[in-house]
LOZA-650012 format. One line per 8 residues: number of its first residue (from 1); for each residue x, y, z of N, C-alpha, C. Coordinates in steps of 0.02 Angstrom, whole numbers, always signed. Layout:
N
NUM = X,Y,Z,X,Y,Z,X,Y,Z | ...
// end
This chain:
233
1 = +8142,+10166,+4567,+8129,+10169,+4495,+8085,+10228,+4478 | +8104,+10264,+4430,+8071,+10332,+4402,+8001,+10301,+4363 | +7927,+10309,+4376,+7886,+10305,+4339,+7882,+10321,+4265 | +7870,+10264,+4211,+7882,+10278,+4154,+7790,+10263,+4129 | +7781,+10328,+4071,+7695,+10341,+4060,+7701,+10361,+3973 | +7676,+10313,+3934,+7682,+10311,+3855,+7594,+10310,+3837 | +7552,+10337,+3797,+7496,+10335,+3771,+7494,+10347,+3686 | +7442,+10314,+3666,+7426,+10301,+3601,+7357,+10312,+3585
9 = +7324,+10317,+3526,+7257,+10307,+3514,+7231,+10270,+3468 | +7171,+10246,+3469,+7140,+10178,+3457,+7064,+10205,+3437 | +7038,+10155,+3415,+6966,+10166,+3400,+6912,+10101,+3445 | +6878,+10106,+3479,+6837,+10054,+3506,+6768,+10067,+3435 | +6723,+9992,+3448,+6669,+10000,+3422,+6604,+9963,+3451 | +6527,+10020,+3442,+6479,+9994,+3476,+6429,+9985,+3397 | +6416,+9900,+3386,+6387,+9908,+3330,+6430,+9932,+3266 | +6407,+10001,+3222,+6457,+10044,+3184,+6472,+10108,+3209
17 = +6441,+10126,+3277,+6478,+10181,+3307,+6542,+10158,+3329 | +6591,+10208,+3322,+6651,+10216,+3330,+6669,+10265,+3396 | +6703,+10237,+3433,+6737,+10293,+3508,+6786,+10320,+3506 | +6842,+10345,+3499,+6913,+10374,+3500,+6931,+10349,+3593 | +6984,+10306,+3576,+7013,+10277,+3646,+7070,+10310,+3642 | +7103,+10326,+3716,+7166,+10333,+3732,+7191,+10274,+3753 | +7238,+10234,+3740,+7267,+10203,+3783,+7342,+10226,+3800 | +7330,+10191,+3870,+7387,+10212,+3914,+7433,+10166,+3946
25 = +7491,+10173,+3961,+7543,+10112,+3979,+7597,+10161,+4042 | +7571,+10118,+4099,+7590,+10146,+4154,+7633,+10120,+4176 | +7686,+10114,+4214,+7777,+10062,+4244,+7769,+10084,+4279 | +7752,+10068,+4340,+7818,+10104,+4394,+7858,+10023,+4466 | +7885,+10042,+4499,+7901,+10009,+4539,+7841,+9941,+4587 | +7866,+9901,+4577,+7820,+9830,+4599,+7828,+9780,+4590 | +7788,+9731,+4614,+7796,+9664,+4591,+7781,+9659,+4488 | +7817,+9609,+4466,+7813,+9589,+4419,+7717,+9583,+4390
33 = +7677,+9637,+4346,+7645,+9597,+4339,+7597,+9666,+4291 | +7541,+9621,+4257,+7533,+9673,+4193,+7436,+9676,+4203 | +7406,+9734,+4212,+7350,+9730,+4239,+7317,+9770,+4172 | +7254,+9750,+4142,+7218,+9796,+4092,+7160,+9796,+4112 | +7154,+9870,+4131,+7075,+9905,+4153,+7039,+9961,+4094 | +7007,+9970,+4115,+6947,+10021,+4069,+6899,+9972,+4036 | +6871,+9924,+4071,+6810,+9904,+4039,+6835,+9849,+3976 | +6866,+9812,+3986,+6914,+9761,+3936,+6852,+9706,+3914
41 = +6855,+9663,+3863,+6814,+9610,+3860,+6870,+9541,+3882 | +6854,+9477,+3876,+6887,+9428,+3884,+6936,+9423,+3813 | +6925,+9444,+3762,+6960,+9424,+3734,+7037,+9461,+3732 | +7009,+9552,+3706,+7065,+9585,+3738,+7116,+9571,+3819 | +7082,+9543,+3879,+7106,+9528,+3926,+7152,+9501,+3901 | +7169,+9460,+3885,+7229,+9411,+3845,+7271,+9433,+3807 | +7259,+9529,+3759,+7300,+9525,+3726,+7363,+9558,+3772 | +7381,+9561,+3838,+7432,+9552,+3863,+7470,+9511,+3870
49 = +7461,+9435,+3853,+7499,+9394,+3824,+7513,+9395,+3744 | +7497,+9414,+3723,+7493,+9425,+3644,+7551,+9481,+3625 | +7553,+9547,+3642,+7591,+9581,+3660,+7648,+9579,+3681 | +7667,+9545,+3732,+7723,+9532,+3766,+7744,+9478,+3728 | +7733,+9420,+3699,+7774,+9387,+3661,+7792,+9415,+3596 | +7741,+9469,+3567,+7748,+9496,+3501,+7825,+9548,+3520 | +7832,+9597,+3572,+7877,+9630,+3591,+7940,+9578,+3600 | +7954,+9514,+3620,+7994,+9503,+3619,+8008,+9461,+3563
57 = +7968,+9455,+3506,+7997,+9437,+3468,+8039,+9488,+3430 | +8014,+9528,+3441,+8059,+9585,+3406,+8126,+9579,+3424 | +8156,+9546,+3488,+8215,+9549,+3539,+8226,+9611,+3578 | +8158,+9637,+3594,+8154,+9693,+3627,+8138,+9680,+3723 | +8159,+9715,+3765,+8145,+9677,+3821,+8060,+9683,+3860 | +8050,+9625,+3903,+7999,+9663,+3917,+7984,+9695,+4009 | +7972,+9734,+4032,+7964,+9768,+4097,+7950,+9701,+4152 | +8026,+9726,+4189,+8002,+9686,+4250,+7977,+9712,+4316
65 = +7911,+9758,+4291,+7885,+9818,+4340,+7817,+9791,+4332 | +7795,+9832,+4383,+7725,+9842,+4366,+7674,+9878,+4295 | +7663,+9856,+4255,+7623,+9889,+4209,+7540,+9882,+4204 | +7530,+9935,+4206,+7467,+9949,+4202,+7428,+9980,+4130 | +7370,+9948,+4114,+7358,+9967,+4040,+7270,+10020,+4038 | +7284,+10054,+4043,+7208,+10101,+4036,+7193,+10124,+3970 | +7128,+10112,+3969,+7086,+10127,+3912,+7034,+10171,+3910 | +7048,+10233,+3899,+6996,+10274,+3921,+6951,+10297,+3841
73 = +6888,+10311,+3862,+6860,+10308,+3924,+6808,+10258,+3959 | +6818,+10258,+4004,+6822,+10186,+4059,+6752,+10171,+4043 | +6708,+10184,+4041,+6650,+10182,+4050,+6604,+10148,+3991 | +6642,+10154,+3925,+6640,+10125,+3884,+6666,+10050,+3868 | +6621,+9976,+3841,+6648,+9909,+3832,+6704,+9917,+3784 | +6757,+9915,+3800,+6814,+9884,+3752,+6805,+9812,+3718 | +6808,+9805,+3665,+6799,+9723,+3640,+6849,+9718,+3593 | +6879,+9670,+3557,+6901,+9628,+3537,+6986,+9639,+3532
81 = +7020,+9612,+3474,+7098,+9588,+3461,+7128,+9660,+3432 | +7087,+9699,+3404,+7123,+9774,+3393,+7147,+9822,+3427 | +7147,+9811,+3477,+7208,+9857,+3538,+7258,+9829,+3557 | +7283,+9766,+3522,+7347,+9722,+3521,+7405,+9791,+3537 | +7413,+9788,+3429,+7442,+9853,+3415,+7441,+9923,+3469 | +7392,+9948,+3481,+7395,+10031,+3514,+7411,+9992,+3581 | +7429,+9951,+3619,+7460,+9930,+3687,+7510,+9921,+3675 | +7536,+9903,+3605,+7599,+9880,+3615,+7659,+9933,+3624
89 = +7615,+9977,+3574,+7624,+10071,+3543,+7647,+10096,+3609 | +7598,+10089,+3654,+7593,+10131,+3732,+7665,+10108,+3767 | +7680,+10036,+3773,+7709,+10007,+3825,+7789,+10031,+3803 | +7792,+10036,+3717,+7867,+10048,+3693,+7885,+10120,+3702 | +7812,+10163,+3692,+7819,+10223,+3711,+7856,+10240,+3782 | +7842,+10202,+3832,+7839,+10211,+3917,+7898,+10189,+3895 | +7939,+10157,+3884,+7992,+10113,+3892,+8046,+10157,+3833 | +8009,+10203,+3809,+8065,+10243,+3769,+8110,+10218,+3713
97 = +8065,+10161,+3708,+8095,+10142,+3632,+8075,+10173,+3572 | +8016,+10205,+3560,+7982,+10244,+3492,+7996,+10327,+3494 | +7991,+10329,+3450,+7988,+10397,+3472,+7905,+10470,+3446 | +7875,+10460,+3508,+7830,+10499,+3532,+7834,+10546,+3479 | +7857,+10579,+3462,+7823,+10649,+3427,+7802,+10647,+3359 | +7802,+10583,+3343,+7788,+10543,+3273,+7720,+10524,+3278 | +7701,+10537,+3327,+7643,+10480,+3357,+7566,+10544,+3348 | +7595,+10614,+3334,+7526,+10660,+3357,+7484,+10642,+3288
105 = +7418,+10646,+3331,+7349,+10650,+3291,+7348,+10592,+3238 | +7373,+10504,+3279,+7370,+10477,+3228,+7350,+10405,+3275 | +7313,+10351,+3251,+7268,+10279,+3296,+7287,+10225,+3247 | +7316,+10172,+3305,+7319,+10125,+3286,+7256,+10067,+3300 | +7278,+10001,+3254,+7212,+9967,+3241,+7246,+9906,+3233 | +7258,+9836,+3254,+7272,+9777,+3233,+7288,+9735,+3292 | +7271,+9675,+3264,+7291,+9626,+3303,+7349,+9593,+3303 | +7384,+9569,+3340,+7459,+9545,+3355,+7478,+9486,+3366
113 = +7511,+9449,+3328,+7508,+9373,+3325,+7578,+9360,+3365 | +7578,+9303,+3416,+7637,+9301,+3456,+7713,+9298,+3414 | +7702,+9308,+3360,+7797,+9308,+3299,+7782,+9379,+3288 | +7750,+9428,+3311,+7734,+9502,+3307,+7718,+9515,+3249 | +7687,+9470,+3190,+7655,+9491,+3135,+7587,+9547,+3152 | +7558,+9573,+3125,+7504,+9617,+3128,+7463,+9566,+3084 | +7379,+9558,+3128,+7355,+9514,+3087,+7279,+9549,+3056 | +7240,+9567,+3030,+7209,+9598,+2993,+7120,+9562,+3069
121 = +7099,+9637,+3052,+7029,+9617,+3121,+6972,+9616,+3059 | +6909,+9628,+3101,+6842,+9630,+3054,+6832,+9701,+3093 | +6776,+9741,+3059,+6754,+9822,+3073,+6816,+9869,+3043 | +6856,+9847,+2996,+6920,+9906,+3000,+6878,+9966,+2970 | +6819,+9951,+2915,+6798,+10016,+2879,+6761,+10068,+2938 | +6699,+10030,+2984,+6684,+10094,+3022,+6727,+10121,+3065 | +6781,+10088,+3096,+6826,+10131,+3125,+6864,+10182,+3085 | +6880,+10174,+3025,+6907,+10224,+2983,+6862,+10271,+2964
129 = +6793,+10271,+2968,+6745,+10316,+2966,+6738,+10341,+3015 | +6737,+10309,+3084,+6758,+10347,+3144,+6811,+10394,+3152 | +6868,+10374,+3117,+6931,+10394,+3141,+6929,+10476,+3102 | +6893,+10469,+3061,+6880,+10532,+3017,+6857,+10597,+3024 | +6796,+10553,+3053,+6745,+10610,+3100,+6777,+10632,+3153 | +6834,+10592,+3177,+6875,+10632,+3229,+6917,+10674,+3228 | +6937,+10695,+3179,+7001,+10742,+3145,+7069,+10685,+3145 | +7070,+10605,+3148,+7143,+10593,+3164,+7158,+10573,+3081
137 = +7216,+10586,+3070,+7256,+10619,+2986,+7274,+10532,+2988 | +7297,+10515,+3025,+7337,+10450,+2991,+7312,+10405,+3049 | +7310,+10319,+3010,+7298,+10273,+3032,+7364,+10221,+3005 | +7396,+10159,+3062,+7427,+10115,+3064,+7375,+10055,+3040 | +7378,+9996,+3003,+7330,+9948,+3015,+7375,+9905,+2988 | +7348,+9827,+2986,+7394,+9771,+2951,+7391,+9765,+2879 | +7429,+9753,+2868,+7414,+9756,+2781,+7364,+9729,+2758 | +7341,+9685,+2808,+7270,+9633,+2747,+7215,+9676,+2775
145 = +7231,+9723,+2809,+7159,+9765,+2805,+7168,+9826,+2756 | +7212,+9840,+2731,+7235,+9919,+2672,+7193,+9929,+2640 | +7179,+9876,+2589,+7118,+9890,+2548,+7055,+9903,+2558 | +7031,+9886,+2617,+6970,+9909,+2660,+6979,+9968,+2660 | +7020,+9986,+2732,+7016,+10043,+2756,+7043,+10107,+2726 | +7061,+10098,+2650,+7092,+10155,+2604,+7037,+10171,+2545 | +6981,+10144,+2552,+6904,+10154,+2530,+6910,+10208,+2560 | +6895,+10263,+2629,+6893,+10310,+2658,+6934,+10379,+2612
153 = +6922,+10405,+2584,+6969,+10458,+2570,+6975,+10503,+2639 | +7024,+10570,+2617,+7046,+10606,+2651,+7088,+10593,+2719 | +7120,+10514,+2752,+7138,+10505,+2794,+7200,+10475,+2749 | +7251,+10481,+2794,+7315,+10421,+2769,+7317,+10359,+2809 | +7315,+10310,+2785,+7329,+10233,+2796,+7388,+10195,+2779 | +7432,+10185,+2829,+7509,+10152,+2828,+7473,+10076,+2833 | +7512,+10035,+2808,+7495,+9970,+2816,+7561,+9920,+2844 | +7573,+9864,+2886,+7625,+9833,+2887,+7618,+9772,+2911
161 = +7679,+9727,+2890,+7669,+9663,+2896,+7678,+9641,+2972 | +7712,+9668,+3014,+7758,+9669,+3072,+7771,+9704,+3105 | +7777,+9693,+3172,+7772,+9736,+3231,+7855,+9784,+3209 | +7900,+9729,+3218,+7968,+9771,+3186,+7962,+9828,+3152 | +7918,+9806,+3095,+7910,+9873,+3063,+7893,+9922,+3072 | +7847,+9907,+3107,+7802,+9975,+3140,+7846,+10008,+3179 | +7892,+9989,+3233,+7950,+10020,+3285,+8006,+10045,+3241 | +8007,+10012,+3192,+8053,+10031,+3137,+8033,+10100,+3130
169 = +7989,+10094,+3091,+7963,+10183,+3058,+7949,+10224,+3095 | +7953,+10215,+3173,+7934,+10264,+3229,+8001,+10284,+3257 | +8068,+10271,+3221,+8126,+10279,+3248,+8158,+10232,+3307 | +8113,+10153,+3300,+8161,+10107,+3371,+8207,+10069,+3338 | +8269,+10051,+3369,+8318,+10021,+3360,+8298,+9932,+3396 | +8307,+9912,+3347,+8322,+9842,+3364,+8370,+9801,+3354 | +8369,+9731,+3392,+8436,+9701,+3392,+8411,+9648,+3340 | +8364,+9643,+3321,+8368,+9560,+3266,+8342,+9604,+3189
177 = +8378,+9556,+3138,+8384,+9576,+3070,+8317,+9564,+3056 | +8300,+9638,+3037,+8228,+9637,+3004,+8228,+9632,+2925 | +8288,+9624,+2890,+8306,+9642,+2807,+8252,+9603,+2777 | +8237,+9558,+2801,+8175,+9497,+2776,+8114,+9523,+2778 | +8074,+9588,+2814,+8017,+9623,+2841,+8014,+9650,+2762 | +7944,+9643,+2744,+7957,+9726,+2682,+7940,+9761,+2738 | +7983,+9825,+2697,+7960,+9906,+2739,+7926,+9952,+2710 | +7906,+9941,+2644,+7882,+9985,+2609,+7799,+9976,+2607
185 = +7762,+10050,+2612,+7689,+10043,+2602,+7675,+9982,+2563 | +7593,+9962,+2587,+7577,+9924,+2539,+7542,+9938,+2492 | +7549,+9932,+2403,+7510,+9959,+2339,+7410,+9951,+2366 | +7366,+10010,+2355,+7317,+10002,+2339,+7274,+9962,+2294 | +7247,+9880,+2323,+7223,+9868,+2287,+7149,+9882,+2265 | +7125,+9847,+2212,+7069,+9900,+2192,+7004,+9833,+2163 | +7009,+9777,+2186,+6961,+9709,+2189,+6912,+9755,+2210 | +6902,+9780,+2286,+6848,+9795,+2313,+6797,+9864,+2270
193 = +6842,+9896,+2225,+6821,+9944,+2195,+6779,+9912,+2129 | +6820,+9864,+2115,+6800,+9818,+2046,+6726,+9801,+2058 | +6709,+9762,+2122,+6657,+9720,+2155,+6602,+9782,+2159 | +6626,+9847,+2189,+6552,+9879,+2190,+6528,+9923,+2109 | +6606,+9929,+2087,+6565,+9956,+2008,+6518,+9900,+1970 | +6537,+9839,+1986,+6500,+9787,+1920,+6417,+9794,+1983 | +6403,+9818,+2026,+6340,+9810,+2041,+6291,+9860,+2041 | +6236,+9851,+2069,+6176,+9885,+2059,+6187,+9973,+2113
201 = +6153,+10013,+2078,+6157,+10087,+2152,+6129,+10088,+2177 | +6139,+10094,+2244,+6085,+10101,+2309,+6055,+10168,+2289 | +6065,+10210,+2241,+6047,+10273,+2235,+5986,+10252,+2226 | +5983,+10195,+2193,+5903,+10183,+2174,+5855,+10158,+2229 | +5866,+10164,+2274,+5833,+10146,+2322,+5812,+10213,+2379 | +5741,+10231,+2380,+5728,+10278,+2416,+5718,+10260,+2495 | +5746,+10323,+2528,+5736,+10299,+2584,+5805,+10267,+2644 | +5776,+10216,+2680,+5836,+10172,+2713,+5880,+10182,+2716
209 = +5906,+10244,+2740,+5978,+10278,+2732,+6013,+10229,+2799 | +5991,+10208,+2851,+6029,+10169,+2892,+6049,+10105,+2856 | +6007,+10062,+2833,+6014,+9979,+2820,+6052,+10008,+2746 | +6050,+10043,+2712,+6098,+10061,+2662,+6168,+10060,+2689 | +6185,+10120,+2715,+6231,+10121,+2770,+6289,+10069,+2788 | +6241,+10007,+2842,+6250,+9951,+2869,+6272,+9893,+2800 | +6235,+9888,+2743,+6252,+9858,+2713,+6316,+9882,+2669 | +6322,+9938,+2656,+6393,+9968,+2611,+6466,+9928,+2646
217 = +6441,+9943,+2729,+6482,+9933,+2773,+6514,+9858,+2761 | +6442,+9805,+2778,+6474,+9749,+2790,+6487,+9723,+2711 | +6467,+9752,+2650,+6489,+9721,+2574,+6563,+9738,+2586 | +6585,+9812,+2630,+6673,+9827,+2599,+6701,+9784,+2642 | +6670,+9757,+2706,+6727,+9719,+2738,+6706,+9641,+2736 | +6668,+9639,+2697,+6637,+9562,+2643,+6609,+9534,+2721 | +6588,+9549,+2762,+6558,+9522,+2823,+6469,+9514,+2804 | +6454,+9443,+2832,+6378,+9426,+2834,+6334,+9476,+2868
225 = +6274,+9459,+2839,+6202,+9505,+2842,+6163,+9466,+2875 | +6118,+9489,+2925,+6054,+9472,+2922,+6006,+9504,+2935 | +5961,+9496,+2895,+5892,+9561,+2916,+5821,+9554,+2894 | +5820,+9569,+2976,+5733,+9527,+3001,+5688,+9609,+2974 | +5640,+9572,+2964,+5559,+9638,+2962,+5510,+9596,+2945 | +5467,+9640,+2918,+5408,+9599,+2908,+5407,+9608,+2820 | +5375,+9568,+2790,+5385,+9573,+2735,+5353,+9643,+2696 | +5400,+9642,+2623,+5371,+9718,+2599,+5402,+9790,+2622
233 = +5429,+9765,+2704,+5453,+9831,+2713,+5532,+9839,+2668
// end
């Protein structure tokens, strides 16, 4: 068997720093069996089952090789359900179902529900602030994260309901009727824009450019606060 080698990019996160990941999807000749290294957490460990049922729901097949999943760079904690998507990216890549040249200077982000829906994570805004500072032009995410992560100007944000879709728009052919998928972007909604005009400006607040920051962050992706000091400060 000829070694087959597909890669994608991804965003890891420490806190609200953001990393630029490669991931990578390696085949070659072996026993049946699917290994993910570069510093994985428990939960990602699993999304190799997640993946592989999401791929075949599509009715796409899946490798009866050895696959290997790298996440570079290694040295760095990988954590949670958002490298569903960019593994799945990698493995169709290796397997020559997508087509690669669609793929430059652009990171995927979502989690993958075993009917291959794309399911919306928490952190999508600092990774899109990451993804920025990195030069990458376009981002994939699930639709229930769009409105988050399209707060960011200057980057493009595709959104979709379904893994189908996504192989769809990358040029893969499939065997089951997707006519039921929408395929079309999803409209910008603008709630989250509504929510920060009716409030107060941090402009008015001197100083605290971090906990400003941190809080912009967790109001756009409506995620809880907590924050210790001493009083007055």
């Amino acid at each position: 068997m000829k070694t087959k080698f597909g890669q994608c990019l991804s965003i890891a996160l420490d806190g609200l720093e953001g990393t630029k990941v490669e991931t990578q999807a390696h085949i070659c000749a072996g026993l049946p069996s699917t290994t993910i290294v570069g510093l994985p957490d428990t939960v990602l460990q699993e999304s190799k089952d997640r993946v592989k049922a999401a791929i075949i729901s599509c009715g796409l097949p899946w490798t009866e090789y050895r696959l290997t999943i790298n996440l570079i760079p290694a040295f760095i904690k990988k954590t949670g359900s958002g490298f569903d998507l960019p593994i799945a990216i990698a493995i169709l890549l290796a397997q020559g179902i997508i087509d690669k040249t669609k793929l430059r200077n652009m990171a995927f982000i979502s989690e993958l529900g075993l009917d291959g829906k794309l399911q919306a994570i928490q952190g999508i805004l600092p990774m899109v602030i990451a993804a920025k500072s990195m030069k990458i032009t376009k981002l994939i995410v699930a639709k229930n994260n769009l409105s988050e992560a399209r707060l960011i100007d200057n980057i493009e944000v595709l959104a979709f309901d379904h893994l189908a879709e996504v192989i769809n728009y990358f040029g893969g052919k499939l065997t089951i009727d997707i006519s039921q998928l929408k395929t079309k972007n999803v409209p910008i909604k603008s709630e989250m824009v509504k929510l920060v005009s009716q409030t107060d400006d941090f402009i008015d607040v001197l100083g605290q450019d971090s906990v400003k920051y941190a809080l912009m962050v967790a109001a756009a992706g409506r995620h809880n606060v907590y924050m210790v000091g001493p009083p007055g400060v």
